[in-house]
C-alpha positions as CSV (number, residue, x, y, z in Angstrom):
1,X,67.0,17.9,34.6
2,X,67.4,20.2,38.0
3,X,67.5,19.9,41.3
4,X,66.5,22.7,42.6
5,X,67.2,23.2,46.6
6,X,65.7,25.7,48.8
7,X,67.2,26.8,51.9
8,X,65.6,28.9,54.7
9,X,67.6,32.0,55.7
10,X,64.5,33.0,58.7
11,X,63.0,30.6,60.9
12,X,60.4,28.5,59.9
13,X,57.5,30.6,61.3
14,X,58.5,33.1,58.7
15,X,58.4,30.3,56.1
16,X,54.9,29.4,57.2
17,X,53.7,33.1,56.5
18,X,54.3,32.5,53.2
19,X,53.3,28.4,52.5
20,X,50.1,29.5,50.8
21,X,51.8,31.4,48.1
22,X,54.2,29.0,47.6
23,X,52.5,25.8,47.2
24,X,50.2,27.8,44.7
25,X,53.9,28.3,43.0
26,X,54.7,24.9,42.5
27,X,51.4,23.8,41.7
28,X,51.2,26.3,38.6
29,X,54.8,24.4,37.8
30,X,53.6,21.0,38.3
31,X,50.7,22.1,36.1
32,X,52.5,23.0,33.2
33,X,55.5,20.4,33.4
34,X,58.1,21.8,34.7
35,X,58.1,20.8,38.3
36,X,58.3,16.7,38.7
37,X,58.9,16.0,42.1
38,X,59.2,18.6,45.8
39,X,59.3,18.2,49.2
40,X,60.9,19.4,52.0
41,X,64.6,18.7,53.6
42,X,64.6,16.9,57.0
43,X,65.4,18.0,59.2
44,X,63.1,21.0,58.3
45,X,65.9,23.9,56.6
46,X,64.3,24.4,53.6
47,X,62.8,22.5,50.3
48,X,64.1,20.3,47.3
49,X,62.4,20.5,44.0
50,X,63.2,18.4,41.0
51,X,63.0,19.9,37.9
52,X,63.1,19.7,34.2
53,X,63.0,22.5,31.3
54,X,65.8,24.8,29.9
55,X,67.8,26.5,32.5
56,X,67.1,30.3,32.0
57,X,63.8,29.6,32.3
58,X,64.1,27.2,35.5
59,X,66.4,30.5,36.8
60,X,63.3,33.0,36.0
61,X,60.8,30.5,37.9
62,X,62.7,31.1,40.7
63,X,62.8,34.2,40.9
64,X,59.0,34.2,40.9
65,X,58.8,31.9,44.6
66,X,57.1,33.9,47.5
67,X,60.3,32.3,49.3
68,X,62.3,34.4,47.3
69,X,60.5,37.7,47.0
70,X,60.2,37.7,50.9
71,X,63.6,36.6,51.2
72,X,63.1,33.8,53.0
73,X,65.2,31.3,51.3
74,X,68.3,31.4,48.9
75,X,67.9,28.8,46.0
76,X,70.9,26.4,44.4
77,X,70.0,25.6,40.9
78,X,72.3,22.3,39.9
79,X,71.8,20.7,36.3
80,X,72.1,17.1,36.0
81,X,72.1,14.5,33.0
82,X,70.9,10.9,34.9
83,X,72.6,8.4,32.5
84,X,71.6,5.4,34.9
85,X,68.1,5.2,36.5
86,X,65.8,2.3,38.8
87,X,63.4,0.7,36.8
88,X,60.4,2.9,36.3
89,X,62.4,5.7,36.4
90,X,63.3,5.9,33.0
91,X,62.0,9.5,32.2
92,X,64.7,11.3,34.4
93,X,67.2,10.2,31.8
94,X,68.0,13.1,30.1
C-alpha cells in the first residue's frame, strides 16, 4: 500500500489550471484499481492519494499527473504494510 502526497510548489490558481486533467488522472487510476482513496490536504497545500500496486509502477503513474508535468506539485511516495486496521477496513492490510 502507498500513500502518495501531493504538494503544491505554485499557488493554487495555477493548480486550478490544471484540475481537469488531473481528476481525469485519478479517475483512470480508480478505474483500474490502483487508486483507493484521494482528497485534498487542509489547509489547501496540495493532495493525498492512497494507493495500492507494485512501487515502480505507482512511481511511473506519477510521473503521468498534469500536476507533475506542469510542475505544479512535487510528489512523496511512502510504502506502508497496515498490520492493524478498524473494522471494515480489512482490505488495507497488506
Amino acid at each position: 500500500m502507498f500513500i502518495i502526497s501531493l504538494t503544491y510548489k505554485k499557488p493554487t490558481e495555477e493548480a486550478d489550471k490544471h484540475m481537469a486533467a488531473h481528476m481525469d488522472w485519478l479517475k483512470a487510476a480508480y478505474a483500474d484499481g490502483t487508486f483507493i482513496a484521494s482528497g485534498r490536504k487542509i489547509p489547501r497545500t496540495g493532495g493525498v492519494i492512497l494507493a495500492r500496486g507494485e512501487r515502480p509502477a505507482i512511481e511511473a503513474l506519477c510521473t503521468q499527473d498534469p500536476f507533475v508535468i506542469h510542475d505544479i506539485a512535487d510528489i512523496d511516495i511512502v510504502e506502508v504494510n497496515f498490520t492493524t486496521t478498524a473494522e471494515g477496513f480489512e482490505g488495507l492490510k497488506g
